[in-house]
N, C-alpha and C positions, 0 to 999 in steps of 0.2 A: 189284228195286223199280222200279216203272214212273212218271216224270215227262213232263212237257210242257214245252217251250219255245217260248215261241211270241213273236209282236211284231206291228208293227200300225202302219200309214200312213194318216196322217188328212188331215182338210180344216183343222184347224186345234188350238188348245192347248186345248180345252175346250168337251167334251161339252155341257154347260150352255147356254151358248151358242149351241147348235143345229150345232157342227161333228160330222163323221159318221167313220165309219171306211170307209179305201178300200180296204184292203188288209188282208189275214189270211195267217201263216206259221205254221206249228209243227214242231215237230219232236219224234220221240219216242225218249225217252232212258232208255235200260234201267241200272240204277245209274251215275245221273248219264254214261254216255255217249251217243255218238246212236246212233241205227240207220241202217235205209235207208228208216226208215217217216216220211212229212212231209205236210203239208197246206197246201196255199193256194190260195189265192182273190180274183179280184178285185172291187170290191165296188162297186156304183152308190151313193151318197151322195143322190139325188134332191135334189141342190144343186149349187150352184156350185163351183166350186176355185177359190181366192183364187193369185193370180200367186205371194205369196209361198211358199204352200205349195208348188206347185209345183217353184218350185226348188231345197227340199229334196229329195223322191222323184223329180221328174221323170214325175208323173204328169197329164195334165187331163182333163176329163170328156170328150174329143170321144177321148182315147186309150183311156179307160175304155169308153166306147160302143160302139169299134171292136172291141175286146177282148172284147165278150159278157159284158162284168160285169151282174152277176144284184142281185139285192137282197136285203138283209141276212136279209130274213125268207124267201128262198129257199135262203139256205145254212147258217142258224142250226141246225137239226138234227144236219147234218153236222157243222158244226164243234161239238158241244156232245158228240159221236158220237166225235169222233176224241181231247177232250182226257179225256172220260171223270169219272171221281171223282177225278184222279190230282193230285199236287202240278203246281204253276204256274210256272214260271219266267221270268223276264221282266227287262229292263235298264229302270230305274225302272218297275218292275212296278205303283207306283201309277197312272202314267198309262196302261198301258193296260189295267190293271183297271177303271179309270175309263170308258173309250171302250167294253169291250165290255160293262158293267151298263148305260151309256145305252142302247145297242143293244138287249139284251134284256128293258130296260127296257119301251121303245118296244111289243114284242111281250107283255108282261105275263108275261116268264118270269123266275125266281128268278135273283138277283144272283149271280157268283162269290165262294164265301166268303173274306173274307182271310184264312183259317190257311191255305187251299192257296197262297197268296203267296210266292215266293219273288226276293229282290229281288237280283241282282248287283250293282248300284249301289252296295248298302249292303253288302254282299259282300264289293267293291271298296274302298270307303271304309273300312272296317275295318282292312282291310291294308294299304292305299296310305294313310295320314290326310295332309290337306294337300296330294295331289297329283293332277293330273289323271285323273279315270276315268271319261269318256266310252267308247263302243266303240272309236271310231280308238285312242284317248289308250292303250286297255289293249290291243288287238291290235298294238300298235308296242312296247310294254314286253314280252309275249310273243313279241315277231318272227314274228307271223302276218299272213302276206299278205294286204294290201288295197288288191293293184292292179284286182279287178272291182270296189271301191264307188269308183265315181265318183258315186252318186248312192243316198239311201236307198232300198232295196229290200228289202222283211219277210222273202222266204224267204232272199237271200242275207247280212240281217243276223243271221237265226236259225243259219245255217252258220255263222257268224262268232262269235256270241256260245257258240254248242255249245264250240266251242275254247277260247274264254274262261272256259267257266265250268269246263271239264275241270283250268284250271291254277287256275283260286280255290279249286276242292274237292278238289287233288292227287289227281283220279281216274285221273291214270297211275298211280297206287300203289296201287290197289283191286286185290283178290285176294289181297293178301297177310297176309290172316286167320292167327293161331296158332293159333284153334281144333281140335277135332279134328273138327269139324261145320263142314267149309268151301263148305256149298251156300249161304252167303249173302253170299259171298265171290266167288262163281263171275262172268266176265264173259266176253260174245261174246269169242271171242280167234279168230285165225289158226291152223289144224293144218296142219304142213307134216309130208308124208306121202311125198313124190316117195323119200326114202329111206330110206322102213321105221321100225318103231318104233326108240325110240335106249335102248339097255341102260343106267342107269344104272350109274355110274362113281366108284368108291372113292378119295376124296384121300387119299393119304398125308401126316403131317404130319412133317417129319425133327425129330428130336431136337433139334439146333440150332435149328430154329423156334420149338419148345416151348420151349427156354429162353431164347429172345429175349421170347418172349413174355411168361414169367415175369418177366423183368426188365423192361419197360413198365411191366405193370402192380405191379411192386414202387413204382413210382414215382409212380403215381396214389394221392390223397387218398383214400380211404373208397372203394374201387373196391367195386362191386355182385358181382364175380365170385368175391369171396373170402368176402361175406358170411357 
């Protein structure tokens, strides 16, 4: 199953308002992990950048200038290209569902619909209730490194949130389907080949184990295994 991640650095808190988006990241992620497939872009706003903004991303328009950012309506294909029909993922994904309907707005192209909305925030809140879950707040609870954000940055908050979202949806544990139809199960993995296929290997269980084991579970309440 193929999803998008993506995030987004503005001129300000509201489209509405006339503020613009400066920046586009995404990233794409094959059952909920990522790949090496990503998209970004930096984007001319044909406005000002307000000081405060700024010192969130550490972007200004004379850096954006220098930079060859294009405008909105010159990378609008691409990116509508790269996220496809596919589900949306985003950290308070309302806000930047928000900034990119303004944007396509502006062009008279169709809004992104909210079912493909998928919000980590509320993700996070669900499982964390009560405690901090910002991006730092939840990459410091997973002990993932965030010594490159010294300053908001869309692609390397989308690297960032990829990991985050990997431990909300325990995508470490994907593959491991009972089925006997396990192709939707299946995820990029690593084959390590340097020494040959490995023959599978017969555990013995000694008789002593089996009756240790019998005796555990003599001692569990309604155990499932004796059903």
């Amino acid at each position: 199953m193929r999803s998008v991640l993506f995030d987004t650095e503005t001129t300000g808190l509201d489209p509405l308002t006339g503020d613009r988006v400066i920046e586009f990241a995404a990233i794409e992620l094959i059952n909920d992990l990522p790949t090496d497939q990503y998209f970004h872009v930096l984007i001319h706003p044909q406005r000002d950048i307000p000081p405060e903004a700024s010192r969130v991303h550490g972007l200004t328009l004379v850096d954006l200038e220098a930079r060859g950012a294009k405008l909105f309506a010159e990378v609008a294909e691409s990116i509508l290209a790269f996220i496809g029909d596919d589900p949306l993922v985003a950290h308070n994904a309302p806000f930047d569902f928000g900034f990119m309907n303004a944007e396509f707005a502006r062009m008279g192209k169709p809004s992104l619909a909210p079912a493909r909305m998928i919000d980590t925030l509320q993700m996070a809140k669900a499982r964390f209730p009560g405690m901090p879950n910002s991006l730092d707040a939840l990459c410091r609870r997973f002990e993932i490194d965030l010594s490159q954000r010294t300053s908001h940055n869309a692609l390397l908050d989308c690297k960032l949130l990829a990991q985050v979202y990997v431990e909300l949806t325990g995508g470490r544990q994907r593959g491991l389907g009972l089925s006997d139809d396990d192709s939707q199960n299946q995820l990029p993995v690593a084959h390590y080949t340097a020494s040959g296929p490995r023959t599978p290997r017969l555990i013995a269980v000694s008789e002593a184990d089996r009756a240790r084991h019998a005796g555990f579970v003599a001692r569990l309440k309604e155990p499932v295994w004796t059903a």
